[in-house]
C-alpha positions as CSV (number, residue, x, y, z in Angstrom):
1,X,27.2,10.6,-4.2
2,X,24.8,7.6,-3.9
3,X,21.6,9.6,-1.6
4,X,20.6,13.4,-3.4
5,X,17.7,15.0,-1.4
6,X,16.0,17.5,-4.1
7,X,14.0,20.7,-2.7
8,X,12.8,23.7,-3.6
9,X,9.8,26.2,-2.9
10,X,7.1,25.2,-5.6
11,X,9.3,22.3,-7.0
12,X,7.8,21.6,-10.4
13,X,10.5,19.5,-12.2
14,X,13.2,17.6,-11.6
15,X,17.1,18.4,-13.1
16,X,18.1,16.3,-16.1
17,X,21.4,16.4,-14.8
18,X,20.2,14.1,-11.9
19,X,19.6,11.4,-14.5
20,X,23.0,11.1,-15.3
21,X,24.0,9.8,-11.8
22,X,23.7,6.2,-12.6
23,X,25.5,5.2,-8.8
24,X,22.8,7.3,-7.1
25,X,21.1,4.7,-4.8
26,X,18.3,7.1,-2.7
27,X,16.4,10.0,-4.5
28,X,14.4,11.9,-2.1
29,X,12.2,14.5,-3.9
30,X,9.6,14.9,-1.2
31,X,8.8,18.0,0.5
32,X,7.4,15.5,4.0
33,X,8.9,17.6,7.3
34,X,9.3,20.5,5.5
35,X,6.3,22.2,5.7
36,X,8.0,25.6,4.0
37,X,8.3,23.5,0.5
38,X,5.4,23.1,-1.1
39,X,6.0,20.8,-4.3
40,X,4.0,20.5,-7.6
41,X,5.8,17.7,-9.7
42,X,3.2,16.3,-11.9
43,X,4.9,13.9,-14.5
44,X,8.0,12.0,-13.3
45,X,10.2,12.0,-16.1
46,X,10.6,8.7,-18.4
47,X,14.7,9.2,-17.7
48,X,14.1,7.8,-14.1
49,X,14.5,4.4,-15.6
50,X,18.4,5.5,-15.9
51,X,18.8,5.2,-12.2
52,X,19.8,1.4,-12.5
53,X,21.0,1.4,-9.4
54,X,17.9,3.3,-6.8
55,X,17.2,1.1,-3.7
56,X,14.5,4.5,-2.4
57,X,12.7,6.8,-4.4
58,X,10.5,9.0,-2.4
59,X,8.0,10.7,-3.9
60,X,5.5,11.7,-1.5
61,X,3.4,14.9,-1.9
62,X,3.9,16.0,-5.2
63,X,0.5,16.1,-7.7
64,X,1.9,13.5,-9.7
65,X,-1.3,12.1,-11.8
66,X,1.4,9.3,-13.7
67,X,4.5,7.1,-13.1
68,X,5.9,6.0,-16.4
69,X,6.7,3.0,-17.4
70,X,10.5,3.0,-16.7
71,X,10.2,2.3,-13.1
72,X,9.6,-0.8,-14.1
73,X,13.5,-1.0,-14.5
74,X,14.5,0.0,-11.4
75,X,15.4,-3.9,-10.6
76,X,16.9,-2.4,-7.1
77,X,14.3,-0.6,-5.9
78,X,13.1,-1.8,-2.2
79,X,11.4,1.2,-0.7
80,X,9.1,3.4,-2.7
81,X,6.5,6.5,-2.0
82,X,3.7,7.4,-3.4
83,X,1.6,9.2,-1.1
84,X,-0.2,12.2,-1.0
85,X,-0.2,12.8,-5.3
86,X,-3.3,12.3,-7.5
87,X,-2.6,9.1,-9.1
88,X,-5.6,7.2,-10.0
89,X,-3.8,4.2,-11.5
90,X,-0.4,2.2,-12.0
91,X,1.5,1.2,-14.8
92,X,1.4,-2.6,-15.5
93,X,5.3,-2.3,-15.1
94,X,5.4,-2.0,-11.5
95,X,4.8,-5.7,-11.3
96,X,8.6,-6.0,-12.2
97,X,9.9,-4.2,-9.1
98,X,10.5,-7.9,-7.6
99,X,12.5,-6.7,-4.7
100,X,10.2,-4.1,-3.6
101,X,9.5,-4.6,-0.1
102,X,7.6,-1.1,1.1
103,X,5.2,0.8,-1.1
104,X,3.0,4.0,0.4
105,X,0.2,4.8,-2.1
106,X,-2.0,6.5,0.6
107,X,-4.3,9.4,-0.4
108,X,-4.3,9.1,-4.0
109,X,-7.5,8.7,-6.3
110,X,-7.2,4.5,-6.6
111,X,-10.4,2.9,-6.9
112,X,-9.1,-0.8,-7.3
113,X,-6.3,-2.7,-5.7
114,X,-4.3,-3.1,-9.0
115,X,-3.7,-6.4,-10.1
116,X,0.3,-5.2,-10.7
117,X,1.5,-4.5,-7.2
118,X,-0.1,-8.6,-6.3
119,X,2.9,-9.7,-8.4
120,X,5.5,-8.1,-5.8
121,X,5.9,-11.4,-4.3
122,X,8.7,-9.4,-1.8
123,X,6.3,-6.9,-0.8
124,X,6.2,-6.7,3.3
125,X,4.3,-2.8,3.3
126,X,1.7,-1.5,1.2
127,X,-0.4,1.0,2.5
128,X,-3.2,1.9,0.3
129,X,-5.6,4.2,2.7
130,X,-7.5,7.0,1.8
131,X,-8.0,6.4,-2.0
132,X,-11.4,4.9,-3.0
133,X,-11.0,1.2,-3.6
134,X,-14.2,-1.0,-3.6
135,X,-12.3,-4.4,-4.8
136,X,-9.6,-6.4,-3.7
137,X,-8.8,-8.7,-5.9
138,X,-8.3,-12.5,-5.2
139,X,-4.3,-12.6,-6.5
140,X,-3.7,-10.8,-3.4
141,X,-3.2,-14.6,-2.4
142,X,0.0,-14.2,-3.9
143,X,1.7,-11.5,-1.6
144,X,3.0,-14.5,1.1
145,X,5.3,-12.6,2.5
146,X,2.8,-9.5,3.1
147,X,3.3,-8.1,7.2
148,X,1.2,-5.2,7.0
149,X,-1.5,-3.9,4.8
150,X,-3.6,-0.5,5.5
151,X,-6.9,-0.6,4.0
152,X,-8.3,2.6,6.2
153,X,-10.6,5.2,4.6
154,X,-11.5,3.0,1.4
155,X,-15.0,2.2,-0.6
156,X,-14.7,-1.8,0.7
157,X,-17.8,-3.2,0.7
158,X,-16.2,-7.0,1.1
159,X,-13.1,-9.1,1.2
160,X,-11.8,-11.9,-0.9
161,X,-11.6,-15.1,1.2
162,X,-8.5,-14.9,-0.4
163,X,-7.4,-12.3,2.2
164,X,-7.3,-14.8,4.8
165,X,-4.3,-17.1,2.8
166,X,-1.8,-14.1,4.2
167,X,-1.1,-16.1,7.2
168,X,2.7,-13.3,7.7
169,X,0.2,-10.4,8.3
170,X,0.6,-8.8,11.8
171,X,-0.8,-5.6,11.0
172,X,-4.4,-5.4,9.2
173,X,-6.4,-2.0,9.0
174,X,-9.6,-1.8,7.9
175,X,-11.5,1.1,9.6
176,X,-14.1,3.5,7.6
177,X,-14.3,1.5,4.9
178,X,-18.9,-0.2,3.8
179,X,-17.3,-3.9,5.2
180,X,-21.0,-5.3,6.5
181,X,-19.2,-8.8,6.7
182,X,-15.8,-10.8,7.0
183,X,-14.8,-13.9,5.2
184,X,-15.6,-17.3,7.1
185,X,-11.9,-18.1,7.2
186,X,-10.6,-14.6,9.1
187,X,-10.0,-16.0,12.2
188,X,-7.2,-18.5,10.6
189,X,-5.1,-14.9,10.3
190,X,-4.0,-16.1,14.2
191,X,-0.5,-13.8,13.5
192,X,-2.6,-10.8,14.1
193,X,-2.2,-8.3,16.7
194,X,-5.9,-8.6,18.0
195,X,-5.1,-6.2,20.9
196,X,-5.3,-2.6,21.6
197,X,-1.8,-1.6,20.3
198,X,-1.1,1.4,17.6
199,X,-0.7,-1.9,15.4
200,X,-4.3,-3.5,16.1
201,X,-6.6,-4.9,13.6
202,X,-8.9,-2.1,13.1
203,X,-12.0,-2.5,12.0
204,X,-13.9,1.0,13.1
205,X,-16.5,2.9,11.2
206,X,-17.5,-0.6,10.1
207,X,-21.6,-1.3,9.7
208,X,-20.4,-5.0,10.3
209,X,-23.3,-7.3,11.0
210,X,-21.3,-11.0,10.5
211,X,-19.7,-11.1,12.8
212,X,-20.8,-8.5,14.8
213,X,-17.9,-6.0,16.2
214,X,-18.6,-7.8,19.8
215,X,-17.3,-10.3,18.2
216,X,-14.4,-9.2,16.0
217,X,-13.2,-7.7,19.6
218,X,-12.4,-11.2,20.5
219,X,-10.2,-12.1,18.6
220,X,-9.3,-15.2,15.8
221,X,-10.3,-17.6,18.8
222,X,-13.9,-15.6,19.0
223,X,-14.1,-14.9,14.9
224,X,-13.7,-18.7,14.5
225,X,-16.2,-19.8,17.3
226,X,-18.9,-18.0,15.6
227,X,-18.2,-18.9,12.3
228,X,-18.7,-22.5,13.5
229,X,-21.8,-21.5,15.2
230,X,-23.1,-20.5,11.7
231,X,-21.8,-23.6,10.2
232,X,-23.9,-26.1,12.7
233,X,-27.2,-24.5,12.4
């Protein structure tokens, strides 16, 4: 079998015989949908790094409060999940998952954008909401090929102008975070969807001053005009 879904009411550890399925190629052990499960993995075990050969590990709603350091050898590995646990940090290792395309670390207990997951140069998905992160750090630059990142229901108080080198991003969220300003080069991210689709660029529950959210409604084409504005007074 390459896919193995694991469940079980109060789920607290995982078989060791699934470690000895080297051709397994998506581990579900996620309790999402099923609303009867309720799991409490804390630790995944170090023996995930046998799975060689995982393309999906999904790992939502657990408690886990680590990852080990063998996931760094899960070469394969394109889509993982991480919401909903209580991890309040990464290990440096992640920054090996090079074809990792989708990471969910939503509602976990983050206070910083690791430096790690800015070394997933395939990365297309990270959603980070709901943690408490109050720095994004500038090597975000490197994430080119970076579509959408959520930001919602952080501790931001600013961005990196750094942010605005992501020229692929369509989908940027933002809302509730302590963002009082935006970096002078925002309105270069033109890719955007600046309208009022589910995929908008939110920037709600906001106390943003420069620009102003009359602005930000605009658009790039308004960001940029006022930003000028500034620049010739």
């Amino acid at each position: 079998k390459k896919k193995l879904k694991i469940s079980g009411r109060e789920l607290l550890s995982v078989p060791t015989q699934v470690f000895g399925l080297e051709q397994l190629q998506v581990l579900e052990m996620s309790p999402e949908r099923e609303s009867c499960l309720r799991y409490r993995m804390e630790l995944l075990p170090q023996e995930i790094g046998h799975l060689r050969n995982l393309t999906c590990l999904y790992l939502d709603s657990n408690n886990l409060k680590k990852i080990p350091a063998e996931i760094g050898t899960l070469s394969h590995l394109e889509r993982l999940t991480l919401s909903n646990n209580s991890l309040s940090s990464l290990p440096a290792e992640m920054g090996a998952l090079q074809r990792l395309q989708s990471l969910h670390l939503a509602n976990n207990s983050l206070t910083e954008l690791p430096e790690t997951l800015c070394q997933l140069r395939s990365l297309t998905f990270l959603d980070v909401s709901d943690n408490k992160i109050d720095t994004i750090p500038s090597s975000i630059r490197h994430l080119e090929k970076l579509e959408t990142l959520l930001l919602l229901f952080n501790s931001l108080e600013s961005l990196p102008e750094d942010v605005c080198l992501l020229r692929n991003l369509h989908t940027l969220w933002l809302g509730n975070n302590h963002l009082r300003s935006l970096p002078a080069a925002f309105g270069e991210l033109v890719n955007l969807d600046w309208g009022y689709n589910y995929c908008s660029c939110n920037f709600e529950g906001n106390p943003l001053e420069n620009p102003p959210p009359e602005v930000c409604s605009r658009g790039p084409e308004g960001i940029r005009d006022y930003f000028s504005s500034l620049r010739r007074i």
